[in-house]
C-alpha positions as CSV (number, residue, x, y, z in Angstrom):
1,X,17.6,-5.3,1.8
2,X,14.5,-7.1,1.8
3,X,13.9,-10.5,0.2
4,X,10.2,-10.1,-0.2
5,X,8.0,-7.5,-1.8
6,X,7.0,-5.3,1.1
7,X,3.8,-3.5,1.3
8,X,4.2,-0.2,3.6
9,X,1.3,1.0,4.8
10,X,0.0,3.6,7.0
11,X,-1.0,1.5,10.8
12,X,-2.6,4.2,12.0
13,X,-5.2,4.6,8.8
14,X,-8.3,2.6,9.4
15,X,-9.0,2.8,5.5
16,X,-5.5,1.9,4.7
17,X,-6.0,-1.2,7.6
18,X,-8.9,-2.2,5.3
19,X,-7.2,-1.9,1.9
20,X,-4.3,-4.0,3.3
21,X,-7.0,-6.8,4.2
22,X,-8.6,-7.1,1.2
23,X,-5.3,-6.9,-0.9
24,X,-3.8,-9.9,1.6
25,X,-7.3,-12.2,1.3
26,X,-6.2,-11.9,-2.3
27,X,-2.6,-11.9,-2.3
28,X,-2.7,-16.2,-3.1
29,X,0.5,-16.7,-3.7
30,X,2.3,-14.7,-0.7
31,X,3.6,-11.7,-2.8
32,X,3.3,-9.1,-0.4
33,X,4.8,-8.9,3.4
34,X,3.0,-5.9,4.6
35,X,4.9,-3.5,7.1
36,X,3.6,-0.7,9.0
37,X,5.3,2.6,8.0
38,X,6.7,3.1,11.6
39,X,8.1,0.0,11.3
40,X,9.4,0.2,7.9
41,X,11.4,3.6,9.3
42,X,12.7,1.4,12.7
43,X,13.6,-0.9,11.0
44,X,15.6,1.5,8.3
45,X,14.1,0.0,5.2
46,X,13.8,2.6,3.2
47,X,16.4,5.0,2.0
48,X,16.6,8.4,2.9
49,X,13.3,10.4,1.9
50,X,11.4,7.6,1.3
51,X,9.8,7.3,5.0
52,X,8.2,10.4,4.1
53,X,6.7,9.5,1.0
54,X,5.1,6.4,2.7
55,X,3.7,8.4,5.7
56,X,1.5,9.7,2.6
57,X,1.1,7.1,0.4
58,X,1.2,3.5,0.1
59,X,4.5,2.2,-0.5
60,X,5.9,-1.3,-2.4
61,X,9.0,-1.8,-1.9
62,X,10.8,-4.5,-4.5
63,X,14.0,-6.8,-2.9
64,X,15.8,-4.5,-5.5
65,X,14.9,-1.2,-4.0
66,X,13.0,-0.3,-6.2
67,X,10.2,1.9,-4.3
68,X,6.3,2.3,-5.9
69,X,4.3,4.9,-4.4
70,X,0.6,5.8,-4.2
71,X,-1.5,4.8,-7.3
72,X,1.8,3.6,-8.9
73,X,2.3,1.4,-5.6
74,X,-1.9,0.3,-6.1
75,X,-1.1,-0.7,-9.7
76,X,1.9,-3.0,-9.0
77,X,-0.3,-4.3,-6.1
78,X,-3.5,-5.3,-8.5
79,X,-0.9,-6.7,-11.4
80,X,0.0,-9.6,-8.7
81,X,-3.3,-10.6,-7.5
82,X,-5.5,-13.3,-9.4
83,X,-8.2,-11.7,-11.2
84,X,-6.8,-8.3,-11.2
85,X,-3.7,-7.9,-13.2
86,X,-5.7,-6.0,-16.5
87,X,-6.9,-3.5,-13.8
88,X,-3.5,-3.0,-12.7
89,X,-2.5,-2.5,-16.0
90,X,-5.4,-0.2,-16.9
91,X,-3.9,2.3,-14.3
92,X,-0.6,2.8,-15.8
93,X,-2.5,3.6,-19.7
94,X,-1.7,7.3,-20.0
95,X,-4.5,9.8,-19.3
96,X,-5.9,7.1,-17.1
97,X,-2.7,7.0,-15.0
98,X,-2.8,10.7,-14.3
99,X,-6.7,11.0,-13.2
100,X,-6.1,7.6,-11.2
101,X,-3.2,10.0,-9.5
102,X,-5.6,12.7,-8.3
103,X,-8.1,10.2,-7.3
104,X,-5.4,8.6,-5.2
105,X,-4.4,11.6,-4.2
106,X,-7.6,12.8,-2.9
107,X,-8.5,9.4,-1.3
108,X,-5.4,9.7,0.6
109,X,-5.3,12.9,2.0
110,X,-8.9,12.9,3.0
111,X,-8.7,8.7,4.3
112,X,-9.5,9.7,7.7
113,X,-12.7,11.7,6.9
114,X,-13.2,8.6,4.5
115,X,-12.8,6.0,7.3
116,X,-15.3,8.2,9.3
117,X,-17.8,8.9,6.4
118,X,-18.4,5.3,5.9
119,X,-17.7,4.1,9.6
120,X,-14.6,1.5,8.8
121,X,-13.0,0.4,11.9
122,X,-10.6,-2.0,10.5
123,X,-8.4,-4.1,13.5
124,X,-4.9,-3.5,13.1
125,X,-3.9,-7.0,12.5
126,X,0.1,-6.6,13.2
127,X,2.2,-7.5,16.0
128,X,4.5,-4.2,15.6
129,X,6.6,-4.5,13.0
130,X,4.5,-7.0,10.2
131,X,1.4,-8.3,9.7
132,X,0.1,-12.1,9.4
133,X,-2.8,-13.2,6.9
């Protein structure tokens, strides 16, 4: 069981690369110990079915278990970091939540196009199985 609050995250995404560096130059207080997915499954860290949900989405993983995915996983993320805690909040309000969900959706299943589109190259910052800041 983890002790920290792991971010699981797709290595091989160059948008997810990026998201992960902007959430970690914000991440003050050392919330988050980010985890590629691949690693996350090597390592077993996630219950059975859950690798697959985070080869789709991002994943938060709580020292209890407790699993966040996609824009769920985005609002828990945004609730920790100064200066963003109301737009994490704003995410879960209902009717928001569920057209945050097809954004997220969308976002995620076209991320490599994305990456492409708008020429992000992000660096893989991890040494195989977690990331530094």
């Amino acid at each position: 069981m983890p002790e920290k609050t792991l971010l699981i995250y797709d290595g091989d995404c160059a948008l997810c690369r990026a998201s992960l560096d902007w959430v970690l130059q914000r991440d003050t207080r050392g919330v988050f110990t980010p985890v590629p997915c691949r690693a996350a499954a090597e390592r077993r860290l996630l219950a059975e079915g859950q690798n697959l949900q985070c080869q789709r989405a991002l994943c938060v993983l709580l020292p209890d278990q407790r699993l966040f995915t996609g824009v769920d996983a985005v609002a828990h993320i945004l609730r920790h970091l100064d200066g963003w805690a109301r737009t994490g909040t704003f995410l879960m309000i209902p009717g928001i939540h569920g057209i945050a969900r097809i954004i997220y959706a969308l976002v995620s299943h076209n991320r490599r196009l994305i990456s492409l589109l708008f020429g992000i190259h992000a660096q893989d910052t991890c040494g195989g199985d977690s990331c530094g800041k």
